[in-house]
BALUMDO-114973 format. One record per residue (C-alpha): residue number from 1; residue in one letter; x, y, z. Coordinates in steps of 0.001 Angstrom, whole numbers, plus 500000, padded with zeros to 6 digits. Example, Ala and Ser with C-alpha at 12.3 -4.5 7.8 and 13.67 -1.06 7.14 Angstrom:
2
PT   pos   code     east    north       up
PT     1      a   512300   495500   507800
PT     2      s   513670   498940   507140
This chain:
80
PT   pos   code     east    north       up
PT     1      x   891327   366559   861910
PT     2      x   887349   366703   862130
PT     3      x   886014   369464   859574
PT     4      x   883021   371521   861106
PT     5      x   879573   370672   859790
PT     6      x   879060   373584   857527
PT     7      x   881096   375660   855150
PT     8      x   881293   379128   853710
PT     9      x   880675   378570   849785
PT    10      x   879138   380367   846805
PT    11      x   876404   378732   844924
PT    12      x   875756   379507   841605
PT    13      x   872156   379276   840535
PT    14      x   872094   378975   836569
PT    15      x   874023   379885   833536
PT    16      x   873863   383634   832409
PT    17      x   875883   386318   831561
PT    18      x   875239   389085   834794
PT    19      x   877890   386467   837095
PT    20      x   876675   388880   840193
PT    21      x   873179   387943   839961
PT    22      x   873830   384382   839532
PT    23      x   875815   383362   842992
PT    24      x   875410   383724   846625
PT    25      x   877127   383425   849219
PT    26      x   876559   380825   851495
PT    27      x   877850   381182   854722
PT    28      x   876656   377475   856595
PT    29      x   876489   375414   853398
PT    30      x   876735   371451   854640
PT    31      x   880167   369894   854688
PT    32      x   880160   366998   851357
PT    33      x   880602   363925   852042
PT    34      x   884290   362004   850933
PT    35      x   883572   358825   849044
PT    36      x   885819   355778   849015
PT    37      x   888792   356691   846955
PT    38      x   888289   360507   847820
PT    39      x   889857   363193   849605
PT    40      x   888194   366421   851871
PT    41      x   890438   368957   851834
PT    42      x   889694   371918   854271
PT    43      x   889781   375316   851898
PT    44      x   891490   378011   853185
PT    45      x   890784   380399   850143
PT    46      x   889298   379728   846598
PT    47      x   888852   381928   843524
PT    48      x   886907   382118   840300
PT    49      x   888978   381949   837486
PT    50      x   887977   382505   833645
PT    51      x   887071   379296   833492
PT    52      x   884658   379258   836046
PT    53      x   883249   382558   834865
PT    54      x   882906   380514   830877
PT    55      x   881176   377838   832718
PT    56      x   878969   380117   834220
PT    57      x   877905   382110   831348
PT    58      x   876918   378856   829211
PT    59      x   880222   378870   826811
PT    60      x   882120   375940   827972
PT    61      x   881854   372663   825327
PT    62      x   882816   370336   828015
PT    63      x   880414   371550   831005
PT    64      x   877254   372635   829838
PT    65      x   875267   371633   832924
PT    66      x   876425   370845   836409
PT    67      x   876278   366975   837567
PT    68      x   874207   367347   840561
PT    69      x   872344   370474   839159
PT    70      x   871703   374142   840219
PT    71      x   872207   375516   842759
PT    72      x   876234   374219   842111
PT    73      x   879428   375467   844028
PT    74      x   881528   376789   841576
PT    75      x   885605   377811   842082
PT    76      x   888546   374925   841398
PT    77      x   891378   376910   841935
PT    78      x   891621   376408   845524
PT    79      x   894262   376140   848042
PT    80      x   894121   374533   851866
């Protein structure tokens, strides 16, 4: 099935502790791109879970800064 071009998303803009000030919502964020190996999965609903909000706020050991940088699309517990 072809996936449209864009995508409703929030983007998180930096670390911090005030989570509403740090994400927007984006509602014709590009599509990523799958790489060899990968899957695209089209996401019918997505959450942020305490985790997300700890790697927000700076206090997460293992993620301290996104791999591509800010502005970064936050949320893992997905389902599509």
């Amino acid at each position: 099935k072809e996936l449209p071009p864009t995508m409703k998303c929030i983007l998180a803009s930096s670390h911090g502790t005030d989570i509403n000030s740090l994400i927007s919502m984006s509602e014709d964020h590009p599509q990523p791109t799958r790489n060899e190996g990968e899957i695209l999965i089209q996401v019918q609903a997505c959450a942020l879970a305490p985790g997300d909000v700890r790697v927000l706020s700076g206090h997460c050991d293992y993620f301290q800064e996104p791999p591509e940088g800010f502005p970064y699309i936050p949320g893992g517990d997905v389902s599509g």
